[in-house]
MDAnalysis code that builds the backbone (N, CA, C; Angstrom):
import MDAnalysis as mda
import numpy as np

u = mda.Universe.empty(423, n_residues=141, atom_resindex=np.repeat(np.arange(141), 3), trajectory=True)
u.add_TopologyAttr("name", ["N", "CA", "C"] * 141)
u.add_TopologyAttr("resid", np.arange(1, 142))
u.add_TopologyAttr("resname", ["UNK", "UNK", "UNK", "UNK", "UNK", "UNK", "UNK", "UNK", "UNK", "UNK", "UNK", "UNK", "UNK", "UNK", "UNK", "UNK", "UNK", "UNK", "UNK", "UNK", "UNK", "UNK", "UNK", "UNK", "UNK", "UNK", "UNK", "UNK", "UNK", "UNK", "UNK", "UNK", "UNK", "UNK", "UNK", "UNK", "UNK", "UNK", "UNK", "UNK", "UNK", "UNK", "UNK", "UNK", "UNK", "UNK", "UNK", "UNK", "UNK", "UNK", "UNK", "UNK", "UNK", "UNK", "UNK", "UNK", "UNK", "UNK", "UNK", "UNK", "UNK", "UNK", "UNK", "UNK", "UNK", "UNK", "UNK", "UNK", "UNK", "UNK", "UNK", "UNK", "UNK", "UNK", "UNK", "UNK", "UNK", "UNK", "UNK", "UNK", "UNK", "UNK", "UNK", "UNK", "UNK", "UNK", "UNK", "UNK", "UNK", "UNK", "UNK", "UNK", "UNK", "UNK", "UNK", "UNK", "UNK", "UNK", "UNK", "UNK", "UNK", "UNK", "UNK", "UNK", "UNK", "UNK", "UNK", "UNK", "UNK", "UNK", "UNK", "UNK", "UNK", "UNK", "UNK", "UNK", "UNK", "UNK", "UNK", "UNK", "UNK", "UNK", "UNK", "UNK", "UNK", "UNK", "UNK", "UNK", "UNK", "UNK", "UNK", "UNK", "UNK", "UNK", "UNK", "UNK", "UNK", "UNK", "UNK", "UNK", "UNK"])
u.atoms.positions = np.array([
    [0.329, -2.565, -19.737],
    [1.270, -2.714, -18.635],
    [1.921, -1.353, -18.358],
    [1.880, -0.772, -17.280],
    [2.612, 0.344, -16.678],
    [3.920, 0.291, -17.008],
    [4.850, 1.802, -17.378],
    [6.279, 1.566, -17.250],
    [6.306, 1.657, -15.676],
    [8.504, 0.976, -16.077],
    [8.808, 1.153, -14.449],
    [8.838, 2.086, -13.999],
    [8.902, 3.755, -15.246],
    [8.866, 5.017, -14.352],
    [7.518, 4.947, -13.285],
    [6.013, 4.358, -14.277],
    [5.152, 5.074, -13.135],
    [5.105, 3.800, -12.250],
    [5.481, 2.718, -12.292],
    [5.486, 1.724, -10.599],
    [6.545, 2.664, -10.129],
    [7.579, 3.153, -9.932],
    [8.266, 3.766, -9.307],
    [7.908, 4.782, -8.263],
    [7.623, 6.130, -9.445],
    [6.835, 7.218, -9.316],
    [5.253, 6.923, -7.872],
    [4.627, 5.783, -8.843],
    [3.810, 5.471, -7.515],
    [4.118, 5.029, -6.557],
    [5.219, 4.226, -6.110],
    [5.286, 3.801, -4.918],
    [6.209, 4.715, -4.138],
    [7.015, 5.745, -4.746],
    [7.560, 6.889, -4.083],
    [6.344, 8.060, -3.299],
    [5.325, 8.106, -3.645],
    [4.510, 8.696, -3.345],
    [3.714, 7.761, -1.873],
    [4.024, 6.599, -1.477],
    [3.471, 5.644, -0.433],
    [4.331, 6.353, 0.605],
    [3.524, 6.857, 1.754],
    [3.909, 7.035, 2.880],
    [5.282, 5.705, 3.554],
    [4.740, 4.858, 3.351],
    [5.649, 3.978, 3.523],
    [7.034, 3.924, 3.031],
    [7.237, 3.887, 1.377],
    [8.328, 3.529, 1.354],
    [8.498, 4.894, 0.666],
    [8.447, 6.337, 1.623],
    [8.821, 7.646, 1.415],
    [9.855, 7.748, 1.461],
    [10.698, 6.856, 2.191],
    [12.209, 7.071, 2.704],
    [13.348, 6.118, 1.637],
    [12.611, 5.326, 1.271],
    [13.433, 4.538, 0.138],
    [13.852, 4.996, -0.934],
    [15.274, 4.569, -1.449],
    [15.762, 4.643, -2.527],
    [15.150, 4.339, -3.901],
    [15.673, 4.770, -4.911],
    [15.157, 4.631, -5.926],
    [15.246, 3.066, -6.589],
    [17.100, 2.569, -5.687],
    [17.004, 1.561, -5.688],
    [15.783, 0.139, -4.966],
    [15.985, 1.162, -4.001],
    [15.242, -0.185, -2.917],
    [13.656, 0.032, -3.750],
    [13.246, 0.824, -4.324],
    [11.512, 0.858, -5.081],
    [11.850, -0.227, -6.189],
    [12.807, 0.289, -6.734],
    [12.790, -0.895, -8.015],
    [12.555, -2.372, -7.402],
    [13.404, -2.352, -6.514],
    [12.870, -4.117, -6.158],
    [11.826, -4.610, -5.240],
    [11.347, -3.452, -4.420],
    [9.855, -3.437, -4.101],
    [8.955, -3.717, -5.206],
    [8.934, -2.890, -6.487],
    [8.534, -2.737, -7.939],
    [8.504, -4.551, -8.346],
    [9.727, -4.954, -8.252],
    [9.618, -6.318, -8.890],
    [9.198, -7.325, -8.323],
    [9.180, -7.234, -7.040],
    [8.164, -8.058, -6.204],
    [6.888, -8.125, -6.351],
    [6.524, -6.982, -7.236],
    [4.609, -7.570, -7.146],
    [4.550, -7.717, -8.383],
    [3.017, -7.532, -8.576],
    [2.489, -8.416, -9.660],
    [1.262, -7.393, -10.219],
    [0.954, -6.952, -11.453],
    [0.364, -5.690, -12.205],
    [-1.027, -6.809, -12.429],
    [-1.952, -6.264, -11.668],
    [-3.166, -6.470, -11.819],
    [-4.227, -5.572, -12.370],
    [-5.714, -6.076, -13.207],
    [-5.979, -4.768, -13.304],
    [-7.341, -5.068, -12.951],
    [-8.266, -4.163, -11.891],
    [-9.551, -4.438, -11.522],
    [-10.794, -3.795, -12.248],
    [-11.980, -4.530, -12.477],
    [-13.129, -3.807, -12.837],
    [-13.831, -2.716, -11.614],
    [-14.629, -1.865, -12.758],
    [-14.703, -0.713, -11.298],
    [-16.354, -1.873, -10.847],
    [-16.093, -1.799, -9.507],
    [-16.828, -2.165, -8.370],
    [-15.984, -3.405, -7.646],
    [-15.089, -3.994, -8.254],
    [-14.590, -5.168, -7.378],
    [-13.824, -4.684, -5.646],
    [-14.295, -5.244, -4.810],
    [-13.837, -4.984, -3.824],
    [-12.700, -5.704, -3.826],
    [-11.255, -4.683, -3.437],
    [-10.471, -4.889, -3.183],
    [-9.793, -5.353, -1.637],
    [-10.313, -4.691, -1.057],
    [-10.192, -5.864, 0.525],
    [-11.235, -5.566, 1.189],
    [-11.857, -6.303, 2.358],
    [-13.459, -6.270, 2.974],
    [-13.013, -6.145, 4.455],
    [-13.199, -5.343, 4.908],
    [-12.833, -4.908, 6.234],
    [-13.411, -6.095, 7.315],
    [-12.140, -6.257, 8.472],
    [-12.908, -7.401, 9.189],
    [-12.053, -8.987, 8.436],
    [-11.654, -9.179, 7.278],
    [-10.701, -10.125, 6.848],
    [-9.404, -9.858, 7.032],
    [-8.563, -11.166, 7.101],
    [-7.251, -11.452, 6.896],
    [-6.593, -10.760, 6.265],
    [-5.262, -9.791, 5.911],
    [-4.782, -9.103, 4.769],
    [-3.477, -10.043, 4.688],
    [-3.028, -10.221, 3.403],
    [-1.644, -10.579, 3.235],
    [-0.896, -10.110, 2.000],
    [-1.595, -9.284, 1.741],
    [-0.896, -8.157, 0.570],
    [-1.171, -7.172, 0.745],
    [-0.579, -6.140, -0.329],
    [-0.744, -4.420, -0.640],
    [-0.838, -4.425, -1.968],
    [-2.005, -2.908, -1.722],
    [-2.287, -2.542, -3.380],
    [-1.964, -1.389, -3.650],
    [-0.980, -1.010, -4.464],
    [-0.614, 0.233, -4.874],
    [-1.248, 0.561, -6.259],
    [-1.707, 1.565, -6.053],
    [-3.374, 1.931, -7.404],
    [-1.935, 2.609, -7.829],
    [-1.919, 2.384, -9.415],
    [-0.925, 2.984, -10.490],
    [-2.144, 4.310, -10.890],
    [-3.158, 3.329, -11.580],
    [-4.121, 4.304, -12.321],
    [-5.566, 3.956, -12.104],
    [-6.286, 4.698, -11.767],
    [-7.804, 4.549, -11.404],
    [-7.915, 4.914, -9.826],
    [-9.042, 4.726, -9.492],
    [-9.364, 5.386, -7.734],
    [-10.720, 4.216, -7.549],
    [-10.302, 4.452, -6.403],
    [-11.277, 3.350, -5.173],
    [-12.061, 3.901, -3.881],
    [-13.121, 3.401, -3.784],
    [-13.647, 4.422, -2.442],
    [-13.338, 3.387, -0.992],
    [-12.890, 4.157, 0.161],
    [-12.906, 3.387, 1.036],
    [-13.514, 3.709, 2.062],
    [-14.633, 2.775, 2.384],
    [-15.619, 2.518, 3.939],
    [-15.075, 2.202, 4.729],
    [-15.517, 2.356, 5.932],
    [-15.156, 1.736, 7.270],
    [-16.719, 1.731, 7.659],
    [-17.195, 0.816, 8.229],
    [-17.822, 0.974, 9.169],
    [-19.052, 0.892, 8.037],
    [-19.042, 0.737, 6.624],
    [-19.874, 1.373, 5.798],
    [-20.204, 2.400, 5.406],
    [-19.324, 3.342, 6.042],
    [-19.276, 4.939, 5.935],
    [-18.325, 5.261, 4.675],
    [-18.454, 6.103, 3.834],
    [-17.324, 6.372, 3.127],
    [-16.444, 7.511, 3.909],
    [-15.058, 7.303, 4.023],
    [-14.045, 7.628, 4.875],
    [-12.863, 8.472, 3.628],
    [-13.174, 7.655, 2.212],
    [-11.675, 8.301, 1.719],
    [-12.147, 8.040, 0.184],
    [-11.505, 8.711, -0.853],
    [-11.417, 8.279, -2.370],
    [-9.853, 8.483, -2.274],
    [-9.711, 7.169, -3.038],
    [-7.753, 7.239, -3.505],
    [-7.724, 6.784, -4.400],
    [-6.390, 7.592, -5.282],
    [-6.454, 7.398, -6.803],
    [-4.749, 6.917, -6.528],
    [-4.094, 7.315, -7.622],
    [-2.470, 6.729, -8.130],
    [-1.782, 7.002, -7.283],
    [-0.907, 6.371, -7.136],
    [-0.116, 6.374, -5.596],
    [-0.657, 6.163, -4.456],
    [-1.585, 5.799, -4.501],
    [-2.185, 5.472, -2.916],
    [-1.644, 4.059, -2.535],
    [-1.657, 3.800, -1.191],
    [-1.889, 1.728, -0.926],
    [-2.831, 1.717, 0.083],
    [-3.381, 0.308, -0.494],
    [-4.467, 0.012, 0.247],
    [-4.042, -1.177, 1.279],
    [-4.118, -1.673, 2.100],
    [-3.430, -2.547, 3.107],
    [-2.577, -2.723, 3.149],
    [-1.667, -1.258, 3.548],
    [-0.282, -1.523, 3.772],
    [0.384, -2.418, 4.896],
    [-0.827, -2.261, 5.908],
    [-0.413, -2.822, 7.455],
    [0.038, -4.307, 6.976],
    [-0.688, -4.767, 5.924],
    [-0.738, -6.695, 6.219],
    [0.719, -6.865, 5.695],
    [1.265, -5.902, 5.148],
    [2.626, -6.467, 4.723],
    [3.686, -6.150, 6.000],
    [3.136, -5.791, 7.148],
    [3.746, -6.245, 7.964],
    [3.241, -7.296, 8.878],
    [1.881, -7.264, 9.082],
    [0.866, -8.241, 10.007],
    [0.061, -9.264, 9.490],
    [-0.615, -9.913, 10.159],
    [-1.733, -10.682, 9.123],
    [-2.819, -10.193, 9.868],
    [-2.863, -8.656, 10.370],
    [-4.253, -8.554, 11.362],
    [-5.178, -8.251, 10.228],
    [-6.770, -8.087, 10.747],
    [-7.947, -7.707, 10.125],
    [-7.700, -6.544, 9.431],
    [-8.602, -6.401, 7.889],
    [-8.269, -5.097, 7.247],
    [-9.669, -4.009, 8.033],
    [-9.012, -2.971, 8.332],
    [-9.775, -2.093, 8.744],
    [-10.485, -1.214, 8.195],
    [-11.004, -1.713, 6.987],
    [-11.800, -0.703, 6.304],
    [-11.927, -1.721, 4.794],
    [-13.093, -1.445, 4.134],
    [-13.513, -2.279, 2.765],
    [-13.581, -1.311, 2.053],
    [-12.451, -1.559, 0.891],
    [-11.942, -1.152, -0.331],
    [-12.704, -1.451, -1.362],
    [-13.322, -0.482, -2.464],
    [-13.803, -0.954, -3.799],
    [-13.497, -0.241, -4.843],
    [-12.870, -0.581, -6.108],
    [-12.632, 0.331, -7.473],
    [-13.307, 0.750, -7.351],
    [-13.803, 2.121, -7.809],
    [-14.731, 2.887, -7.966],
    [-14.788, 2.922, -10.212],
    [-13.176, 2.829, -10.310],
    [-13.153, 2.926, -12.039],
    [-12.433, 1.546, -11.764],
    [-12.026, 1.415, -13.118],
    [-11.220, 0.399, -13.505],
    [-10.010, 0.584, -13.088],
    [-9.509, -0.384, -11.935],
    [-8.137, 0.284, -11.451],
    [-7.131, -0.726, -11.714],
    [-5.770, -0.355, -12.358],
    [-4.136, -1.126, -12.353],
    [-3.618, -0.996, -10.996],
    [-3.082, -1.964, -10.306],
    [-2.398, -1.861, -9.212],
    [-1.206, -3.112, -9.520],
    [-0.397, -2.855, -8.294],
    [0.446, -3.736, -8.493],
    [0.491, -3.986, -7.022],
    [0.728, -5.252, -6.798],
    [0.248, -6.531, -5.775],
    [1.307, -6.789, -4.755],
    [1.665, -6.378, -3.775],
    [2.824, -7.086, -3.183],
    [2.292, -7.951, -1.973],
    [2.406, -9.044, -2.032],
    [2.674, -10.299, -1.077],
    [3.239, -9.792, 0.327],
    [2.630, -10.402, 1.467],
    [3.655, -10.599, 2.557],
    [4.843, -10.963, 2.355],
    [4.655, -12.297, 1.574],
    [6.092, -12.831, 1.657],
    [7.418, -12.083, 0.760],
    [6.492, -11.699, -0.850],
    [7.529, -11.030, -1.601],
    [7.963, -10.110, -0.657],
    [7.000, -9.259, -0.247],
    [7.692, -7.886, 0.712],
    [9.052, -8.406, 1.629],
    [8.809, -9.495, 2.629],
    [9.697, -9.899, 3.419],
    [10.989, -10.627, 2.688],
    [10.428, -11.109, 1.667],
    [12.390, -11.586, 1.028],
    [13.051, -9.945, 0.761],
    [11.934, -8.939, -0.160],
    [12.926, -7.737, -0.227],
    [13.751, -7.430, 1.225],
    [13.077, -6.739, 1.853],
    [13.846, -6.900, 3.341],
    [14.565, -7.889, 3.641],
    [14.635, -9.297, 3.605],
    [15.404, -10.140, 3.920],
    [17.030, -9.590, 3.189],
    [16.500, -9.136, 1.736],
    [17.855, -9.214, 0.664],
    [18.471, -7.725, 1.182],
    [17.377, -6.743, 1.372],
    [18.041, -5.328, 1.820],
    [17.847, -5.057, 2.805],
    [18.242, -5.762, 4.192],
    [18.329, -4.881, 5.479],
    [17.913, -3.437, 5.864],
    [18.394, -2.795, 5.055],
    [18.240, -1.555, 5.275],
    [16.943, -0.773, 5.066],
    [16.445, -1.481, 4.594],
    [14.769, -1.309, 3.730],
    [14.208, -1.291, 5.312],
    [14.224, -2.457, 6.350],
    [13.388, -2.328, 7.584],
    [13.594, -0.862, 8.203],
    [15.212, -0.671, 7.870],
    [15.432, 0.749, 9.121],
    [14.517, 2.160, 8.434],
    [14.660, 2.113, 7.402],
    [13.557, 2.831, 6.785],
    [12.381, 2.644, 6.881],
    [11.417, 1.528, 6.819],
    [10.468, 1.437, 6.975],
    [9.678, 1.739, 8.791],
    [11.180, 1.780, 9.440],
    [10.419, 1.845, 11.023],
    [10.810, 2.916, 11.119],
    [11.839, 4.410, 10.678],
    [11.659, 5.257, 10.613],
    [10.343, 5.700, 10.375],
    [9.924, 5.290, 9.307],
    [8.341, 6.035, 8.666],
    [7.694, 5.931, 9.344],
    [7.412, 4.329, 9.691],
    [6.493, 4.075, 10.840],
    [6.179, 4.905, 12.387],
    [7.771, 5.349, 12.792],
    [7.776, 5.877, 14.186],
    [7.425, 7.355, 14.099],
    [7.053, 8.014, 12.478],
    [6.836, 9.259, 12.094],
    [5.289, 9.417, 12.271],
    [4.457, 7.909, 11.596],
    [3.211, 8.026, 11.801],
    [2.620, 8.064, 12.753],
    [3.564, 7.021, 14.027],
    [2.698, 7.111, 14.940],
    [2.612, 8.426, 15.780],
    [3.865, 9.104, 15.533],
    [4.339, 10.263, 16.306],
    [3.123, 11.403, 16.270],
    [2.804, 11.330, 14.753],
    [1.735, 12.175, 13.983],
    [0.395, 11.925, 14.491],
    [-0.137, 10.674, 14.644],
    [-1.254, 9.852, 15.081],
    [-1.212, 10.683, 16.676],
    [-0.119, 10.932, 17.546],
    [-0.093, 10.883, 18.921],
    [-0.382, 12.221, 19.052],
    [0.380, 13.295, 18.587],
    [-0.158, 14.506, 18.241],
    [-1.381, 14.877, 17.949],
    [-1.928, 14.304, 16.616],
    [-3.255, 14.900, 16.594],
    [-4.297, 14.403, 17.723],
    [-4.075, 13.429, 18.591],
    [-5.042, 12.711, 19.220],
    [-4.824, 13.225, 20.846],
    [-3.282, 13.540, 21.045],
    [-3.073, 14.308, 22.121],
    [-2.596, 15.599, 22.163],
    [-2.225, 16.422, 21.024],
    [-2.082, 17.586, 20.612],
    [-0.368, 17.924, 21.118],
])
């Protein structure tokens, strides 16, 4: 089982909750659930439902789109961050590449944290309005 330094440590490193407190990670932190995968299990299949996030503590995963390989991510990465706000299609199929620990957050766990800390959304749509800003730039310069 991971300490809470490295669930911390890793989820400070998520684009997402970049802006959060050390407090508000801890209870992001206690909302999920420490899983640990064999290397080849696909972790989400692009084209399905998402209703969680995977934050890789330790190990790396390759991710396709399209069947293409697009990315390798190791500790601190997340893998379907979007579904913890949406239930749209995952856009790309995730697979351990090693044996990977992650820890699991739910739609719903995610949304009681926010429910309990308000302030967690204004942060999270900060980040958000950073990515897209970034996204708009590189695509319109």
């Amino acid at each position: 089982m991971a300490s809470k330094k490295t669930y911390l440590d890793s989820l400070r490193r998520v684009s997402l909750f970049s802006s959060c407190s050390t407090k508000d990670l801890e209870k992001i932190a206690k909302a999920g659930d420490e899983v640990t995968l064999a290397a080849g299990t696909v972790i989400v299949d692009q084209g399905q439902t998402g209703r969680e996030a995977f934050v890789i503590i330790s190990g790396s995963a390759t991710v396709k789109r399209n069947g293409k390989k697009v990315a390798t991510l190791g500790a601190g990465s997340v893998v379907g961050e979007l579904s913890l706000l949406d239930h749209g299609p995952r856009t790309a199929t995730v697979v351990a590449e090693t044996e990977c620990t992650m820890l699991v957050i739910s739609q719903r766990q995610f949304l009681a944290v926010i429910d309990a800390i308000p302030a967690i959304s204004h942060k999270l749509l900060a980040t958000l309005a950073g990515r897209i800003r970034e996204l708009d730039r590189q695509y319109f310069g």
